[in-house]
N, C-alpha and C positions, 0 to 999 in steps of 0.2 A: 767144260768144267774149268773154273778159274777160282774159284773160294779153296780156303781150310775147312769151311764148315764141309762142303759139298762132297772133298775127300774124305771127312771124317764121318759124317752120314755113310757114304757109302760103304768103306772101312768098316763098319760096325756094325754094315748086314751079314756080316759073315759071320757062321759060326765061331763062338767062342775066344771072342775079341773084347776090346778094349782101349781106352787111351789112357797114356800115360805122360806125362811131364818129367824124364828125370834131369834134367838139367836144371841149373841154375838160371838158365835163362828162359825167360818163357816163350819166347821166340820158334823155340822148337817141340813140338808136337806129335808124338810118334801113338801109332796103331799096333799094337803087340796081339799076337795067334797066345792064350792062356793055356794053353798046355807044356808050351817050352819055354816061354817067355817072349819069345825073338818079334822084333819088329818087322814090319813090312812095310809098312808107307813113313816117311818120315817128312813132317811139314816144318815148310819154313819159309820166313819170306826173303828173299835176299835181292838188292840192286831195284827195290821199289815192284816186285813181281813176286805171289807167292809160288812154292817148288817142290814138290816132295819126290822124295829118293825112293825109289823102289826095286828090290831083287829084280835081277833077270838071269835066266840062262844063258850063259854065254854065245849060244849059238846063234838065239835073237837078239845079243846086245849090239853089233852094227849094225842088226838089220833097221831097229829101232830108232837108231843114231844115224842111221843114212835117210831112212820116211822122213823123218821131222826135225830142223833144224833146233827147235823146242826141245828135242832129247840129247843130252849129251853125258860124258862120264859123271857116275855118281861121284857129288859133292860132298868132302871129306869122309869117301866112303872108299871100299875095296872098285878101280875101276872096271876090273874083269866082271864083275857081279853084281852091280848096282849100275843104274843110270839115275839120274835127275829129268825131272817132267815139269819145263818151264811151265806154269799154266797160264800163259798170254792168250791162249784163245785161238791159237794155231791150229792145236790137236785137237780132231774130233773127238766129243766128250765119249762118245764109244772106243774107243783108241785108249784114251786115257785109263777107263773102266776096265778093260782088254790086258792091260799093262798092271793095274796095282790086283787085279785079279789073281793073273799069274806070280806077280812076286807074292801074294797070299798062298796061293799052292806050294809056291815052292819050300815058304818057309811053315808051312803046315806038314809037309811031309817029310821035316826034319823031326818032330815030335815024336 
């Protein structure tokens, strides 16, 4: 997986989802769970690579960030609970699917 579309496709098999733009820039791209609002994947491109931010358990947030050099602290985000998913083509697209799934759970069971 290396596109926004590819995230955003996916992202949008989930029940009761959506994207949304609220920035002023459009640059940034987010998949919001419709019953609480909250986002889960957040796209961007940043340093010529696109990247999106996605919730993690803290429990699998090293684990995540020690697999994959493509994963590191979520970008302008809380570090303990998000990571960033460089999408250079590193990460098995299952991996990556694996990843914005679970930050979909988790922010679906805040609802």
């Amino acid at each position: 997986m290396r596109t926004r579309q590819e995230v955003l496709e996916y992202g949008l098999s989930f029940a009761d989802t959506y994207v949304d733009t609220p920035f002023h820039d459009d640059n940034w791209v987010l998949i919001r769970y419709g019953k609480n609002k909250r986002a889960f994947a957040w796209t961007y491109e940043y340093e010529g690579t696109m990247r999106v931010n996605v919730k993690v358990d803290p429990q699998w947030r090293d684990f995540w960030r020690q697999a994959y050099k493509a994963v590191i602290p979520g970008y302008h985000q809380n570090k303990e609970h998000w990571n960033t998913i460089i999408l250079d083509g590193t990460i098995p697209k299952a991996e990556v699917k694996r990843m914005i799934a679970e930050s979909y759970d988790l922010i679906a069971a805040q609802a």
